[in-house]
C-alpha positions in Angstrom: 40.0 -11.9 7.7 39.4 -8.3 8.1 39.2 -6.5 11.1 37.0 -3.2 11.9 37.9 -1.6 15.3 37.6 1.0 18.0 34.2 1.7 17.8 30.8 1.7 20.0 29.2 -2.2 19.0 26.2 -2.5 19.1 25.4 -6.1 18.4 21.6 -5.6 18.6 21.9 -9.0 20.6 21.8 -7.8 23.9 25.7 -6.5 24.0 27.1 -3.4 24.0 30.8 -2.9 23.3 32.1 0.8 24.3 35.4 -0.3 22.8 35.1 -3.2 20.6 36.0 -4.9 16.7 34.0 -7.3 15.0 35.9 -9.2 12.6 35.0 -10.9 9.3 35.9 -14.1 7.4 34.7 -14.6 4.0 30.7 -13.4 4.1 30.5 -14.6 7.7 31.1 -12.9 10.7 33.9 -14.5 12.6 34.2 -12.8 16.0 32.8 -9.9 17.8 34.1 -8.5 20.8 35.7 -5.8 23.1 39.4 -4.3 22.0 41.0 -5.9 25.4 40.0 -9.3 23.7 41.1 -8.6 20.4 43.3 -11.9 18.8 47.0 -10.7 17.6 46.9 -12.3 14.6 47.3 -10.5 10.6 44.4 -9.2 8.9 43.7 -8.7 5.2 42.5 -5.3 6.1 41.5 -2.8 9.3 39.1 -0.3 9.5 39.4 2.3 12.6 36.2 3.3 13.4 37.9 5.9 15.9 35.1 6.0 18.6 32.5 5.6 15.9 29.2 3.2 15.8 29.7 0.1 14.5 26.2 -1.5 13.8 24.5 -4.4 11.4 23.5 -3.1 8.0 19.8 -2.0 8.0 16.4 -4.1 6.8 13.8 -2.6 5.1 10.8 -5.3 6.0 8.8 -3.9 3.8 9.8 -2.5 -0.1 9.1 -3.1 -3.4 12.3 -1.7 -4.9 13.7 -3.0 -8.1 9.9 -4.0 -9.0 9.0 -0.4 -9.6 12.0 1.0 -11.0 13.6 4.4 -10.6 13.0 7.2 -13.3 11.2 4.3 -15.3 7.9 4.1 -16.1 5.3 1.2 -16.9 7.9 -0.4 -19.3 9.5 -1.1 -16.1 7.0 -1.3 -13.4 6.7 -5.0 -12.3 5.2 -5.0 -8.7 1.7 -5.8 -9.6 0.1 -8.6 -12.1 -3.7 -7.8 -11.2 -5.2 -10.0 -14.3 -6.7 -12.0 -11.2 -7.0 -11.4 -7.8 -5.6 -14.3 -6.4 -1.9 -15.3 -7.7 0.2 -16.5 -5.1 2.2 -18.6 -7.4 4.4 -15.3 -8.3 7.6 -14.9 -7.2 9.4 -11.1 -7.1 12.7 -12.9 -7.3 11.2 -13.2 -11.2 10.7 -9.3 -11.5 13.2 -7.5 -9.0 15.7 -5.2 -10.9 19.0 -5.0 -8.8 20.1 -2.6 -11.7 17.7 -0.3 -10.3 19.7 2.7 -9.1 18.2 3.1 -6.0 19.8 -0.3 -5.1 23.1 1.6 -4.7 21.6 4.8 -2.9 19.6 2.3 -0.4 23.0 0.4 -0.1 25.1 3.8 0.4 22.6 4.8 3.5 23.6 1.7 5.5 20.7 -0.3 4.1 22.3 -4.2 3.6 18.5 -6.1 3.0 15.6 -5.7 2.1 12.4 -7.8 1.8 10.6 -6.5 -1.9 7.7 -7.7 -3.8 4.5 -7.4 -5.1 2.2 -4.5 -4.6 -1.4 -4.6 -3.0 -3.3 -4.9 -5.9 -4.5 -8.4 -5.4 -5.8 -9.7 -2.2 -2.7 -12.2 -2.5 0.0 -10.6 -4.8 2.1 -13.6 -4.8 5.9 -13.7 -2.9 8.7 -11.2 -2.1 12.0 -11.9 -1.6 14.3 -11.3 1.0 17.6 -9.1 -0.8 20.9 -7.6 -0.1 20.9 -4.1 -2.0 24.6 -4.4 -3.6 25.1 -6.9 -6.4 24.9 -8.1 -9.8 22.8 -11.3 -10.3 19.9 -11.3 -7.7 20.4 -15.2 -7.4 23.4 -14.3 -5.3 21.8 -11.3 -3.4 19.1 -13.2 -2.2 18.8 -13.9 1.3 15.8 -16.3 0.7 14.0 -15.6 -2.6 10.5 -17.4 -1.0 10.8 -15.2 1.8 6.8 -13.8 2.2 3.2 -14.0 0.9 1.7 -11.0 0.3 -2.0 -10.6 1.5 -3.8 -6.9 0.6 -7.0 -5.6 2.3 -9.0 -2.7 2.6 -8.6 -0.2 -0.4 -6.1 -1.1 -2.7 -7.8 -4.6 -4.0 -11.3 -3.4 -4.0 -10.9 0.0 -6.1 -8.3 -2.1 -8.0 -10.4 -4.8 -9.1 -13.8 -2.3 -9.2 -12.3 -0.3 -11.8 -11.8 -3.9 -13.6 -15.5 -4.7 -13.3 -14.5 -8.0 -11.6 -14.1 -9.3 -8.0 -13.6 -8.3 -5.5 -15.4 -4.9 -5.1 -15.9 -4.9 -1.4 -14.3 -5.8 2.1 -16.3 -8.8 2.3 -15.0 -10.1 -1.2 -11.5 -9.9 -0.7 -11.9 -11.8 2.6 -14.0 -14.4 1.4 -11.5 -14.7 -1.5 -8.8 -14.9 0.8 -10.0 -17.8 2.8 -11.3 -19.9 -0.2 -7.7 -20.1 -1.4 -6.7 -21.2 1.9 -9.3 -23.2 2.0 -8.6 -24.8 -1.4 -5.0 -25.3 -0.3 -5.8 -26.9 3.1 -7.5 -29.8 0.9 -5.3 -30.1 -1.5 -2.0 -30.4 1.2 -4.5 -33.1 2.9 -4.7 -35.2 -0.5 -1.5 -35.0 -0.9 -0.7 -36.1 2.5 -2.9 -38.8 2.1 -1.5 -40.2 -1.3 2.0 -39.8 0.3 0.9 -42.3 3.1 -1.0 -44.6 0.8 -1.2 -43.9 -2.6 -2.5 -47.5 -3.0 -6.2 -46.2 -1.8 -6.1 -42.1 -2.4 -5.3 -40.7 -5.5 -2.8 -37.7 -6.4 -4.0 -34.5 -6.7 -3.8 -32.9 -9.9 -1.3 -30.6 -9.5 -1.9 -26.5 -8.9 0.9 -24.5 -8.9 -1.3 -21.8 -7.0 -2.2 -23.7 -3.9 1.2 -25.5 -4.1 2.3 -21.8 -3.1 0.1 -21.4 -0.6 1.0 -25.3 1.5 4.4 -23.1 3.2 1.9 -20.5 4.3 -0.5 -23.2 6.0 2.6 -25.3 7.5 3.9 -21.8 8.9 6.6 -22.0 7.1 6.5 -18.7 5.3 5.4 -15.5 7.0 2.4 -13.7 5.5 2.7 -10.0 5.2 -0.7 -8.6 5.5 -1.5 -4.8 4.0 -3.6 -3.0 6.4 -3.6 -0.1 6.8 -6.9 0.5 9.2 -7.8 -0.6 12.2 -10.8 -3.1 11.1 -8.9 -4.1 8.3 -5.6 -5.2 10.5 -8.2 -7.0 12.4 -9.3 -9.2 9.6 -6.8 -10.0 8.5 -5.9 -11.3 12.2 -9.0 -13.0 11.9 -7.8 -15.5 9.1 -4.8 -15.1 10.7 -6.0 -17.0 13.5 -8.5 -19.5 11.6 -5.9 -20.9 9.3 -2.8 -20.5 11.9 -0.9 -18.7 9.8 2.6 -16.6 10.9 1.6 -12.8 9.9 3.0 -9.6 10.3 0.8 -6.6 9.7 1.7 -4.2 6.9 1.3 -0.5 7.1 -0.2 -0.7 10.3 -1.7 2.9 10.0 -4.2 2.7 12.8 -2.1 0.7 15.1 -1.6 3.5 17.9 -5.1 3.1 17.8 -5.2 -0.6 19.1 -1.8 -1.6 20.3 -3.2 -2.8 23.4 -4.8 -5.2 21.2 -2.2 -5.9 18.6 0.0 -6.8 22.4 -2.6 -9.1 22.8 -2.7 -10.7 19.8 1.1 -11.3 19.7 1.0 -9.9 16.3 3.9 -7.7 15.1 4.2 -4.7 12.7 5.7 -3.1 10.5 5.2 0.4 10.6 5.0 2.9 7.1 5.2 4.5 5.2 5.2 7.6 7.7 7.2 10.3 5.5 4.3 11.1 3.2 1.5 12.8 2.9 -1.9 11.4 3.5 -2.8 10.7 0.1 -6.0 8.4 0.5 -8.6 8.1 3.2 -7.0 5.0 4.7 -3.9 7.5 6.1 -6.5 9.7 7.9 -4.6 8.5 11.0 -0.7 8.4 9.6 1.7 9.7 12.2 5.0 9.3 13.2 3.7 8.3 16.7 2.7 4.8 15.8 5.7 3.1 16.0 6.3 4.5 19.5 3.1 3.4 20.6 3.4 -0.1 19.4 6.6 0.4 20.5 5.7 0.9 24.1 2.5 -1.4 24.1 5.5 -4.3 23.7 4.6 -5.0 19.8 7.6 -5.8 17.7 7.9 -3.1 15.6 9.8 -2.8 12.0 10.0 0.6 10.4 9.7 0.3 6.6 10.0 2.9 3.7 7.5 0.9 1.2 9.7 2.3 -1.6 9.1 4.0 -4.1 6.7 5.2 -1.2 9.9 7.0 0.7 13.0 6.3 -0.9 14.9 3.3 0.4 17.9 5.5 0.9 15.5 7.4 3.9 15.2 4.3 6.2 17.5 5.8 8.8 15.7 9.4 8.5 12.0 7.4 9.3 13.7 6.0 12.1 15.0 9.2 13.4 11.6 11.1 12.5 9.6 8.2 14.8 12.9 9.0 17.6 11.3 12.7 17.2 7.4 11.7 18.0 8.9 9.6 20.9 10.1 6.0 20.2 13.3 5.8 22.1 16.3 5.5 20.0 17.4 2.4 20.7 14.0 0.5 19.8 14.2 2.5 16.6 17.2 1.5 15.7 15.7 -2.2 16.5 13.1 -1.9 14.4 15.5 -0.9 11.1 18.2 -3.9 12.2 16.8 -7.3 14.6 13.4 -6.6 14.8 12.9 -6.0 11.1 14.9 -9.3 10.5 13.2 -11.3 13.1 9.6 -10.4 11.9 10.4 -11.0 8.4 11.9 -14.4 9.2 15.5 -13.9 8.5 17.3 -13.2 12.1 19.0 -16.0 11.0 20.8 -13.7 8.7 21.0 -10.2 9.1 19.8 -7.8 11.8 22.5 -7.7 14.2 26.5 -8.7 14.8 27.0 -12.2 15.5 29.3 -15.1 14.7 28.2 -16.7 11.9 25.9 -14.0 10.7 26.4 -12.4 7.4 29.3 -10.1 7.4 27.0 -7.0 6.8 28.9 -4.1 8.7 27.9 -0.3 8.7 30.6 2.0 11.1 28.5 5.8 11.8 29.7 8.8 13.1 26.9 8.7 15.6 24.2 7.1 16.3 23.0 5.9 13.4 19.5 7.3 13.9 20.3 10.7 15.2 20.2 13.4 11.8 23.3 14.1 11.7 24.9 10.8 11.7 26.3 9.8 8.9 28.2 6.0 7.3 31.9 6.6 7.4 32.5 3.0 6.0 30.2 0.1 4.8 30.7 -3.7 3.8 28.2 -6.3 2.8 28.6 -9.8 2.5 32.2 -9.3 3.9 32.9 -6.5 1.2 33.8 -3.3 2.0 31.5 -1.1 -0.5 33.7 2.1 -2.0 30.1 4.1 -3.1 30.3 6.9 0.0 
């Protein structure tokens, strides 16, 4: 077991240590508590975080690192396979570098996971993966390599596709594309059902790898992550959203200061990004840093993502701390790079805060860890303490 102590814990479950350890056994998190309940037993190793924060590793809910690679160019850009619009049946577990060098910079920030995968070239891109950002062989840094569907509306599939002189070339078309897939799927999950009751009187489906993909998206079993950037976009996709029943999250969410009353209403959450950049296409007209404090504030779970190679991965902390500056208060942002940014990508179960049984992912600041001048002191993933500071 190893032991980090005397630090600020913050669990990001609701506790608040002002003088507490978490200890670690194997990947796991084995106890978490304050220093006057601290076991006498031996320890492999101690860490003295001497007054510091001790924190979960940061999410990024929303990346595509490894799938465009650092200092690479097309020979290594993987995030988008727009040969047809509708391709749910690929997987960025297939494509995501984790020798990618901004991996280890992302890691060396403080951030533990992130959820990567395709780009918004297609109205459905296909599935990202949930990652930890230190490793070797992404089959052991995955945290669940099915972990998202990627829906894209507004801009990025229509010029896309336009410029390929096939569909679709409008709002309309990648909506209606959108729901004949899930429409598709919906029938084909029903005749399967039915030949799994009685196969004696139905027959099989013939099988189609692409709707397959799709059944965990109608059973609400995989959380679609919807690019949207404005406001009447976000709200079609909440639309089909709502007529299939699916579990979404809205991407981007650059108009959501806009309508967070609405999004409230909806129970929809978001995740926010990316903010550090310029506004580079008309869709950003509205970018500010103020959008995750007002979704914030209007009660909408809020993630705050980098959408690297957007913002570098290794800036996740600085976007919270810039959306700190336009008025989110500290603690939500620091929320929405930890338990909120695991719970509305689906893997709380995981990462996102300190808890027994939780992975032993373990970052100890100087500060608070989304002030400017805080900085890691000491890091550990999976139980590991990382030497890369």
């Amino acid at each position: 077991m190893r032991l980090i102590k005397n630090g600020i814990v913050l669990t990001m479950e609701g506790d608040t240590y002002e003088n507490g350890f978490v200890i670690t056994n194997g990947k796991l998190i084995h106890a978490v508590g304050g220093m006057e309940s601290l076991p006498s037993m031996e320890f492999e190793s101690e860490f003295d975080a001497c007054g510091g924060y001790i924190v979960p590793g940061f999410v990024d809910a929303h990346s595509h690192i490894g799938m465009w690679e650092d200092s690479h160019s097309i020979e290594c850009d993987d995030g988008n396979d727009d040969m047809e619009p509708i391709m749910p049946q690929l997987r960025a577990i297939d494509a995501a570098n984790p020798f990618d060098f901004a991996f280890r910079e992302a890691a060396a920030a403080g951030v533990s996971c992130t959820v990567t995968g395709p780009g918004s070239a297609n109205p459905i891109g296909g599935q990202m993966v949930a990652m930890k950002t230190f490793g070797r062989r992404i089959d052991d840094m995955a945290v669940k390599s099915c972990a998202a569907m990627k829906f894209a509306f507004g801009e990025n599939p229509k010029s896309c596709h336009d410029d390929k002189h096939d569909g679709p070339t409008t709002r309309m078309g990648t909506a209606a594309l959108i729901r004949e897939a899930l429409f598709k799927a919906r029938e084909y999950g029903e005749k399967k059902r039915l030949y799994a009751e009685n196969p004696d009187e139905n027959d099989k489906p013939d099988f189609d790898f692409s709707l397959e993909a799709l059944l965990p998206c109608l059973d609400g079993k995989m959380i679609v992550k919807a690019h949207a950037h404005r406001a009447d976009d976000i709200f079609t996709a909440i639309r089909i959203k709502n007529e299939f029943g699916l579990k979404m999250s809205i991407e981007h969410c650059t108009d959501g200061h806009l309508i967070a009353d609405l999004l409230a209403e909806e129970g929809v959450g978001a995740c926010v990004g990316p903010s550090l950049t310029d506004r580079s296409k008309s869709e950003l007209s509205n970018l500010s840093f103020r959008t995750a404090s007002a979704l914030s504030q209007a009660n909408v779970r809020v993630a705050i993502i980098t959408d690297h190679p957007e913002i570098p991965q290794k800036l996740l902390p600085l976007c919270a701390a810039m959306a700190v500056k336009a008025g989110m208060h500290r603690n939500a942002a620091l929320r929405a790079i930890t338990i909120d940014a695991a719970r509305l990508c689906g893997i709380d179960a995981f990462v996102g805060s300190l808890k027994a049984g939780k992975d032993a992912d373990v970052s100890v600041f100087d500060g608070y860890p989304v002030d400017f001048n805080s900085r890691p002191v000491y890091l550990m993933q999976n139980g590991v303490p990382l030497d890369i500071l």
